[in-house]
BASEBA-317839 format. One line per field, with one value per residue: residue number from 1; x, y, z of N, C-alpha, C in turn. Coordinates in steps of 0.05 Angstrom, whole numbers. Atoms other than C-alpha are relative to their C-alpha. Layout:
BEGIN
pos	[NUM|...]
n.xx	[X|...]
n.yy	[Y|...]
n.zz	[Z|...]
ca.xx	[X|...]
ca.yy	[Y|...]
ca.zz	[Z|...]
c.xx	[X|...]
c.yy	[Y|...]
c.zz	[Z|...]
***
This chain:
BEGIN
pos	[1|2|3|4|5|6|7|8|9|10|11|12|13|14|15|16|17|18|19|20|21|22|23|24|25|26|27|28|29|30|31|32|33|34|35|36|37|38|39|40|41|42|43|44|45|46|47|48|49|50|51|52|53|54|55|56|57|58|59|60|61|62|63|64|65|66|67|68|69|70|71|72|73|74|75|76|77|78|79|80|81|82|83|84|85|86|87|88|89|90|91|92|93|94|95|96|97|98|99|100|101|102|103|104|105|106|107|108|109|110|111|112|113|114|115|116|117|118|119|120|121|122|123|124|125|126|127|128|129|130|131|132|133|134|135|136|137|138|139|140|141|142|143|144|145|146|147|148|149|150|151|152|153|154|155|156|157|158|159|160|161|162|163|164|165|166|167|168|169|170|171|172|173|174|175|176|177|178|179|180|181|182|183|184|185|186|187|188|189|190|191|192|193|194|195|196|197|198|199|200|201|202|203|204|205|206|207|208|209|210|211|212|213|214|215|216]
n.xx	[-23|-19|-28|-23|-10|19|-11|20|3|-25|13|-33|-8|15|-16|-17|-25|-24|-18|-11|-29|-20|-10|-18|-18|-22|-26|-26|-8|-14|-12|-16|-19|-30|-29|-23|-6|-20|-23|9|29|-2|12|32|7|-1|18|13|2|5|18|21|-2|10|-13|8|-14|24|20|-11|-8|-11|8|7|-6|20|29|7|-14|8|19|-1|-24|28|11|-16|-22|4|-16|-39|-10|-31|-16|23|6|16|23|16|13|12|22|12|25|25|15|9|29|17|15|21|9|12|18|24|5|-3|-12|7|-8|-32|-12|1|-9|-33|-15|-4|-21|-25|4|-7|-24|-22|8|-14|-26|-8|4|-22|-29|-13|-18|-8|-4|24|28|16|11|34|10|23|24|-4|20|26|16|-8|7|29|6|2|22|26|-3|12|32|11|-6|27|25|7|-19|-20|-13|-20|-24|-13|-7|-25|-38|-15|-4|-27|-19|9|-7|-27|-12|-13|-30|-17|-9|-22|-33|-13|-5|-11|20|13|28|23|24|11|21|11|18|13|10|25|23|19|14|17|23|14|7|14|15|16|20|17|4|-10|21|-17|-11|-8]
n.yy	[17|9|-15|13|-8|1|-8|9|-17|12|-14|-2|2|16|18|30|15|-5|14|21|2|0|17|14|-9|2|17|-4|-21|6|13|-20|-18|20|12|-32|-2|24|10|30|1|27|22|-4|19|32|11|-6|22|30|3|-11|4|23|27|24|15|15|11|21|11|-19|-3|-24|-10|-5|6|-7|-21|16|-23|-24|-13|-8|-25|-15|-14|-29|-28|-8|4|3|-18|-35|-7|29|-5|-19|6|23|-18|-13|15|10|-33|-1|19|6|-32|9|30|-15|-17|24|21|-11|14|26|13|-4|16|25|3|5|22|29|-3|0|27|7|1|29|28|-2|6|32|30|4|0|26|-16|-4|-22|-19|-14|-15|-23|5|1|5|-22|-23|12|22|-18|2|29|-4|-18|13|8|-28|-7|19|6|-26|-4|22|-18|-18|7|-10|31|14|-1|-22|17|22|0|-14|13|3|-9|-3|32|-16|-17|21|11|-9|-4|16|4|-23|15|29|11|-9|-18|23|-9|31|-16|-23|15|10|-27|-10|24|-2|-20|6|35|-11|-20|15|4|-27|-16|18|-17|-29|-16|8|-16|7]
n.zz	[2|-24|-3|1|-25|-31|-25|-16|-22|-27|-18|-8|-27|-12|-32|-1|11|-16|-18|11|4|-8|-13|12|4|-31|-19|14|-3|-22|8|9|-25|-23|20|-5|-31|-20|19|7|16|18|-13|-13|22|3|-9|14|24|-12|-13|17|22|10|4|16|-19|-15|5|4|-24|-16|-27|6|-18|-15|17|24|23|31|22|-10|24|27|8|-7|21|22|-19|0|36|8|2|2|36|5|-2|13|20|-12|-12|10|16|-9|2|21|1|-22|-2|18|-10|-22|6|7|-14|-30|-14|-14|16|7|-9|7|16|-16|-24|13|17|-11|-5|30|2|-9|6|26|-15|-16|22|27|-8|-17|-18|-28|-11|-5|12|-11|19|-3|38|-10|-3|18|26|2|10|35|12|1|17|32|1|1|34|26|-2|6|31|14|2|22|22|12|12|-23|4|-21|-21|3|6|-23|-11|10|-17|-30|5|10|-25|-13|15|-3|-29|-6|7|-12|-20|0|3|-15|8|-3|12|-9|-22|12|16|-23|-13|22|3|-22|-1|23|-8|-31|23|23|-24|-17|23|31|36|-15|-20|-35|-9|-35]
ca.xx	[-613|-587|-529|-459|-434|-466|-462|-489|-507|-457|-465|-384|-366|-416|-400|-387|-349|-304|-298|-287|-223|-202|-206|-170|-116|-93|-59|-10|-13|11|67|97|106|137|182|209|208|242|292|248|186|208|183|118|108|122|77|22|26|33|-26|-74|-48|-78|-41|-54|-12|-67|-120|-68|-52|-11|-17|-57|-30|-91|-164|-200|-151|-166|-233|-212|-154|-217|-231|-174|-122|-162|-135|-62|-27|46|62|30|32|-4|-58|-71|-83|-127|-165|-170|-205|-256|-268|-281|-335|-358|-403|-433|-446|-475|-525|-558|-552|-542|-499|-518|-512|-445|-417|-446|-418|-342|-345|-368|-324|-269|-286|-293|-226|-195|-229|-208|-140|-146|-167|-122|-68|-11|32|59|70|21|-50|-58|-93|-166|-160|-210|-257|-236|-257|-321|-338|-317|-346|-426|-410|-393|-454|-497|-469|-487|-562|-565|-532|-587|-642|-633|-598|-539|-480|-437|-372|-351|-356|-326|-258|-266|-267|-211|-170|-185|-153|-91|-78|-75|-23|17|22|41|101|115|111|151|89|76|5|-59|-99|-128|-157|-177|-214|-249|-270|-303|-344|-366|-383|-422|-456|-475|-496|-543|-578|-592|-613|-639|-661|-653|-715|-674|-647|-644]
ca.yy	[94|48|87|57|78|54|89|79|120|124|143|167|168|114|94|23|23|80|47|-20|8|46|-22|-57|-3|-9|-71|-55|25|1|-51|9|46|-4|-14|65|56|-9|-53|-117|-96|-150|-203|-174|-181|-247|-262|-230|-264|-329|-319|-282|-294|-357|-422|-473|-518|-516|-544|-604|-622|-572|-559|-496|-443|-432|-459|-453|-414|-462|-418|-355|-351|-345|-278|-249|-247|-192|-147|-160|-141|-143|-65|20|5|-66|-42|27|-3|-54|10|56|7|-6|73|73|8|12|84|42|-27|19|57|-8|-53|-15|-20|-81|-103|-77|-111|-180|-179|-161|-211|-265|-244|-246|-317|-331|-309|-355|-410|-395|-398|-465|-499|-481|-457|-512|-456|-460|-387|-341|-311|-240|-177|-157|-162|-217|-171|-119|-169|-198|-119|-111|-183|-153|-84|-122|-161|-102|-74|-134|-140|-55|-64|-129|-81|-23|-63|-27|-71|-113|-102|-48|-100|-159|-119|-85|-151|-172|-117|-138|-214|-171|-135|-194|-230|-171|-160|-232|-232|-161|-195|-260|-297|-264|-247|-287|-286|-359|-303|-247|-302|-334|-263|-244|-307|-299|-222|-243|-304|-259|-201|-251|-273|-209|-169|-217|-155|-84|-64|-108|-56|-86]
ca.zz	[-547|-488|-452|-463|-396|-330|-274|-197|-141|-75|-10|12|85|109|184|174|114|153|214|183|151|209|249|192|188|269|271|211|232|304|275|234|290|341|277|286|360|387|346|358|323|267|328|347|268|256|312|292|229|264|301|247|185|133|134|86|133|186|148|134|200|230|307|313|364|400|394|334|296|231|231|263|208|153|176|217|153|125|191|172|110|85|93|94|5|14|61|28|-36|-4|36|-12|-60|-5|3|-63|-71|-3|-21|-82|-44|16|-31|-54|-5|62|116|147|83|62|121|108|44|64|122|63|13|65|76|3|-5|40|18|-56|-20|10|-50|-105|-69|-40|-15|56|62|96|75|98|68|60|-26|-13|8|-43|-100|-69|-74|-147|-160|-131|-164|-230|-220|-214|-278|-322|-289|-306|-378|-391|-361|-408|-466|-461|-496|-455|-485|-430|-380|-404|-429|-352|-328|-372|-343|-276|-300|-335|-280|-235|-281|-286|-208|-200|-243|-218|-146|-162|-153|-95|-101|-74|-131|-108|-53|-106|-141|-81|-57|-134|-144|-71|-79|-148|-115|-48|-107|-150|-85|-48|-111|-167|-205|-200|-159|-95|-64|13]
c.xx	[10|29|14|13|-21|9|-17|6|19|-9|26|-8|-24|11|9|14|36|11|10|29|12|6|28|33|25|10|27|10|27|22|10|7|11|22|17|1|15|14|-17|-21|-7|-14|-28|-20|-9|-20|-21|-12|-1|-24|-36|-4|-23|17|-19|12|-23|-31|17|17|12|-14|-6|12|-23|-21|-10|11|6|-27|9|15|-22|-10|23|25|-4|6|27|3|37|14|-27|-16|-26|-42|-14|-7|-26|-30|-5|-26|-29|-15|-19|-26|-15|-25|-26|-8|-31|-34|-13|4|-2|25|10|13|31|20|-4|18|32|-7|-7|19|28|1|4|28|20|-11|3|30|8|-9|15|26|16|22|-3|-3|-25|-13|1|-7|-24|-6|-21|-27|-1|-19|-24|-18|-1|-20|-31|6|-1|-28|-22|1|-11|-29|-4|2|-26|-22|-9|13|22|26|21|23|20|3|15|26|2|8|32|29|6|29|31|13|8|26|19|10|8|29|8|7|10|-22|-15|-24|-25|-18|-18|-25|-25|-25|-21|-18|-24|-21|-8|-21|-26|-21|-20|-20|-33|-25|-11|-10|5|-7|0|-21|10|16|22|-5]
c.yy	[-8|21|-26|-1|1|10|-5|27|-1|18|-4|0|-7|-10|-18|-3|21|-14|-28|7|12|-25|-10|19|-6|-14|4|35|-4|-16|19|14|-10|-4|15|-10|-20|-22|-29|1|-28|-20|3|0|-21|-7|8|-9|-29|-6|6|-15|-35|-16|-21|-29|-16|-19|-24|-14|7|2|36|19|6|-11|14|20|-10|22|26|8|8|25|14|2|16|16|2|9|8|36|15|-15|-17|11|23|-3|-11|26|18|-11|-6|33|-2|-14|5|23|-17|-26|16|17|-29|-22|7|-7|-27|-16|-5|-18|-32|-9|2|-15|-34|-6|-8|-29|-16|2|-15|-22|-9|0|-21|-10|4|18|-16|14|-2|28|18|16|26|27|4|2|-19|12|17|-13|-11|31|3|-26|18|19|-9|-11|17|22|-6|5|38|-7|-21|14|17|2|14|-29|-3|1|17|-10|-19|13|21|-28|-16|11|-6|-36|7|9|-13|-19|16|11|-29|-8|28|-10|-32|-23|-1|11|-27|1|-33|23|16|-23|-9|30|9|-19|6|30|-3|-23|17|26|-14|-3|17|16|-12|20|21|18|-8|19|-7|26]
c.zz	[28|4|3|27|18|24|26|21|20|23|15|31|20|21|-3|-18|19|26|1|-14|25|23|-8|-3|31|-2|-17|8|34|-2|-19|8|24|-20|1|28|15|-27|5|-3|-17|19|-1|-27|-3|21|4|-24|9|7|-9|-27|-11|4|-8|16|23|-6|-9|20|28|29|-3|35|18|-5|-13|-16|-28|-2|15|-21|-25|5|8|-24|-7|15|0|-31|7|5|0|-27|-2|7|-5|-27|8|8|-17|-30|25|14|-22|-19|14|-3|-13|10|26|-12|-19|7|33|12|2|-25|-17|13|8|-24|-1|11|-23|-26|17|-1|-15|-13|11|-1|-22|5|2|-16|-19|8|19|11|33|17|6|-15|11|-17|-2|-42|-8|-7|-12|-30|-2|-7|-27|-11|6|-15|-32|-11|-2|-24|-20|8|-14|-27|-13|4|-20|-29|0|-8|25|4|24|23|0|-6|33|21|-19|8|22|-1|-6|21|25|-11|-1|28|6|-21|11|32|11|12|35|4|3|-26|5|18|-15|-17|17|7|-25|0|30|2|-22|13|25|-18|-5|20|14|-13|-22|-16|17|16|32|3|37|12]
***
C-alpha cells in the first residue's frame, strides 16, 4: 500500500543555510540594539528602510537614492524586516526548510534557490501590489522554499501513488493562514511577496529536479 505520509531526508546545520541567516539576522539584530542604546535609533531605521527596503514607487518613477537601487531593492529587502517577531518567524522557517532543500539539492543549490525566490517575491510584489509602503522581510524566500518542498511532495506522492489529499488541504492551510494573518495585520502582510516567492520556488523546483532521481 502507497504510504499516506511523505517524508524527506534533511541535512540540519548546513553552513550556508546557517550563515545565510546569521547574515540576514545582523542588520535587524544591530537596529535593536542602537534602539536600547541611543534615543535616535528610530532614524538609522527609517534609513535603512529607505535605502534597502522594496518600493513600488521606484519602479514608477520615483528618484532612486543611489544607483541601481530599482535592482538592488529585489534582493536587499530580504536583509530587513519589521522587528526580533517578524524576522524570527521568517528564520526559523528557513532553519527548518533549508536542511530538506540542502539534502536534495545541495548547497550551491539551496542558495540559488533563496536568492530566486527572493527575487520572485519582489516581483510578485511589483505586479499586483499598488501599495506605496515598503517591501521588507525574507518571507519571499521562505515560500519559494515551501513552494520547491511542496513540489517535491507532489512528484514523491505521483511516484509511489500515494493520494494527494494531504497536500492540497496542506496547501490550503498555507492560503488560510495567509488570509488570517492579513486581517490579523490590518492588511499588513505581503502576500503579493509570499505568492511571487512559491510559484518561483515551484518553477526553480520543476526545472532542477523533473523527477525524483534529480538530486543536483
Amino acid at each position: 500500500m502507497a504510504p499516506r505520509n511523505v517524508t524527506f531526508p534533511t541535512r540540519t546545520n548546513s553552513p550556508a543555510v546557517l550563515v545565510l541567516v546569521a547574515v540576514t539576522c545582523a542588520p535587524e539584530i544591530l537596529l535593536t540594539l542602537l534602539g536600547v542604546i541611543i534615543s535616535s535609533a528610530n532614524e538609522w531605521r527609517m534609513t535603512t528602510i529607505a535605502y534597502g527596503a522594496f518600493w513600488n514607487g521606484l519602479l514608477q518613477g520615483w528618484n532612486p537614492l543611489y544607483p541601481l537601487q530599482r535592482e538592488v531593492m529585489f534582493i536587499s529587502h530580504a536583509f530587513l524586516h519589521g522587528g526580533l517577531m517578524h524576522l524570527l518567524g521568517n528564520m526559523v522557517a528557513v532553519l527548518a526548510l533549508g536542511g530538506i532543500v540542502v539534502a536534495r539539492i545541495g548547497q550551491k543549490g539551496f542558495l540559488l534557490l533563496y536568492a530566486i525566490s527572493v527575487i520572485g517575491g519582489a516581483a510578485g510584489f511589483a505586479l499586483l501590489s499598488s501599495t506605496q509602503t515598503p517591501m521588507v522581510g525574507a518571507s519571499g524566500a521562505v515560500f519559494g522554499l515551501i513552494g520547491a518542498w511542496k513540489f517535491w511532495e507532489w512528484q514523491a506522492r505521483q511516484h509511489f501513488g500515494s493520494p494527494m489529499r494531504p497536500l492540497w488541504m496542506s496547501l490550503l492551510g498555507l492560503a488560510v493562514l495567509n488570509v488570517v494573518l492579513w486581517v490579523l495585520l490590518s492588511g499588513l502582510l505581503a502576500w503579493e511577496a509570499h505568492l511571487g516567492g512559491f510559484i518561483a520556488g515551484v518553477l526553480f523546483a520543476a526545472l532542477v529536479t523533473p523527477t525524483l532521481r534529480y538530486r543536483v
